[in-house]
N, C-alpha and C positions, 0 to 999 in steps of 0.2 A: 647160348648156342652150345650144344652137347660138343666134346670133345672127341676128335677123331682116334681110333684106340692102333690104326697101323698106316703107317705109312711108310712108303719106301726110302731108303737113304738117297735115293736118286730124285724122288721127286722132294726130300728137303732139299738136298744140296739144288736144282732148280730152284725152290723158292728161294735159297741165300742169295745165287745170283741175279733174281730177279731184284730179292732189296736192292744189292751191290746198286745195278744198274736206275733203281730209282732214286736212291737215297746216297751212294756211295758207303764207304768204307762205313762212316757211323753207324750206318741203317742198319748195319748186320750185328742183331745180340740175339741172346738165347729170346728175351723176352719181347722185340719185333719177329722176331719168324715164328714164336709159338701164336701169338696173334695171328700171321698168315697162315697156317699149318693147321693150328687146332691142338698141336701136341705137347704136349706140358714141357713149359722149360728144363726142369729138372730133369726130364726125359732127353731133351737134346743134348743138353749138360753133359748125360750120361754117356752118351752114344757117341759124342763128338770132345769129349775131353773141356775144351776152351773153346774161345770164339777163333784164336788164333788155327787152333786144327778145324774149326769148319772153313773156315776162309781159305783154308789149304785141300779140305777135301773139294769144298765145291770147284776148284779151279783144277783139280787135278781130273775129276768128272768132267767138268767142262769139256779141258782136252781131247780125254777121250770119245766125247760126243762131239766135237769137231772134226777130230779124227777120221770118225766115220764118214761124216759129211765128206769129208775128201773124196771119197771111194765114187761116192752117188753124185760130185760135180765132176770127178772125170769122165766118170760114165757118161752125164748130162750133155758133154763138151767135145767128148768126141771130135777128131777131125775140126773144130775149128781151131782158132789161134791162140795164145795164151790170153789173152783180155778174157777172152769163151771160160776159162776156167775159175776164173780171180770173178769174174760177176756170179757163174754159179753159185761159187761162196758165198758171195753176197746175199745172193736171192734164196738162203734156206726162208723155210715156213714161219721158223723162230727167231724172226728179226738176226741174220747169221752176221750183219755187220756190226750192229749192237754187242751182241754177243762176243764175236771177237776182239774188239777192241773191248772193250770191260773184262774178257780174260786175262788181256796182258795185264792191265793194270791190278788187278784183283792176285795176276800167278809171283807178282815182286818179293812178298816174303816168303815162300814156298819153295824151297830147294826143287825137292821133287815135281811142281808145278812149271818153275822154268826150266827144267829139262825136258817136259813131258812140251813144253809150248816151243821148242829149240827143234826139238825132233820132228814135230809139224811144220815148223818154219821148210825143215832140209828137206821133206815129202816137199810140200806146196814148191820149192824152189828147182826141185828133180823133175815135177812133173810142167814147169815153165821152161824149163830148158831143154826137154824132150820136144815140145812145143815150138821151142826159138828155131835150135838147129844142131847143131854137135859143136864140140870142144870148149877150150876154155871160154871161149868169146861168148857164147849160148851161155854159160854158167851165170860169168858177171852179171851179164846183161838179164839174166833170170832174178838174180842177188837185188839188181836195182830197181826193177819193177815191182816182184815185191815187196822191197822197202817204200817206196812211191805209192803204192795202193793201200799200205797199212799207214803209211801219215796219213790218205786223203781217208781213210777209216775215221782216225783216232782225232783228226784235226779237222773231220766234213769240209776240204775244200773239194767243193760241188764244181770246179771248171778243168780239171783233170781230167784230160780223156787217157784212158789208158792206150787207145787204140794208139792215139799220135804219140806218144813214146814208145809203143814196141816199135813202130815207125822209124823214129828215131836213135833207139837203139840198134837197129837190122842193119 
């Protein structure tokens, strides 16, 4: 199979996280993504330093591409409750739960990655609390639901309704 001669840094850093999330941490070297990619190892080498700065770039891309997703699940949610916003997340195109939970774990050695996954934490947790209601009590109660939806991410416990904890929180 001829080699692919350009590819974008965005769609390597997408195929890292793809390995990430099939293979984990191991799966990601110069010489499995050039398999997936087409582009010469020595080429990613170049462009990405070490495996350690692609593991840093794709999570910080990540970010950013979750980022965005924020914008287009408040939009999506509108008007309903915060559960409405935390499932739009969920239901992006590109497996968005997947994806999130394989961020975090993927932004640990990334300075720059977990500050960039901190600062979406504080959006996602602004825009639950807009959601809840006003003051400190809203904040908390924003603080624990999202911590609650990102264990039932990261640990698929499938019997958490978010709904009956905003419930419970309110």
């Amino acid at each position: 199979m001829p080699r692919r001669k350009i590819l974008s840094d965005a769609e390597v850093l997408k195929a890292t996280r793809q390995l990430f999330a099939t293979g984990g941490e191991k799966a990601i070297s110069f010489g499995n993504l050039s398999r997936a990619t087409g582009l010469a190892a020595s080429t990613l080498a170049q462009r990405f330093g070490s495996v350690e700065g692609l593991q840093g770039a794709a999570a910080r891309n990540g970010w950013e591409e979750i980022g965005a997703r924020l914008g287009a699940a408040d939009q999506a949610s509108q008007g309903k409750g915060p559960q409405a916003l935390l499932k739009a997340l969920e239901d992006g195109s590109d497996g968005g739960s997947v994806q999130i939970a394989g961020l975090i774990l993927l932004s640990q050695r990334d300075a720059a990655a977990l500050e960039a996954a901190t600062a979406w934490r504080c959006q996602v947790e602004m825009q639950l609390a807009l959601r809840i209601g006003q003051g400190e009590k809203a904040r908390q109660a924003a603080q624990i639901l999202f911590a609650a939806w990102q264990g039932k991410l990261i640990w698929g416990i499938g019997d958490l309704r978010l709904k009956d904890l905003v419930k419970r929180l309110g």
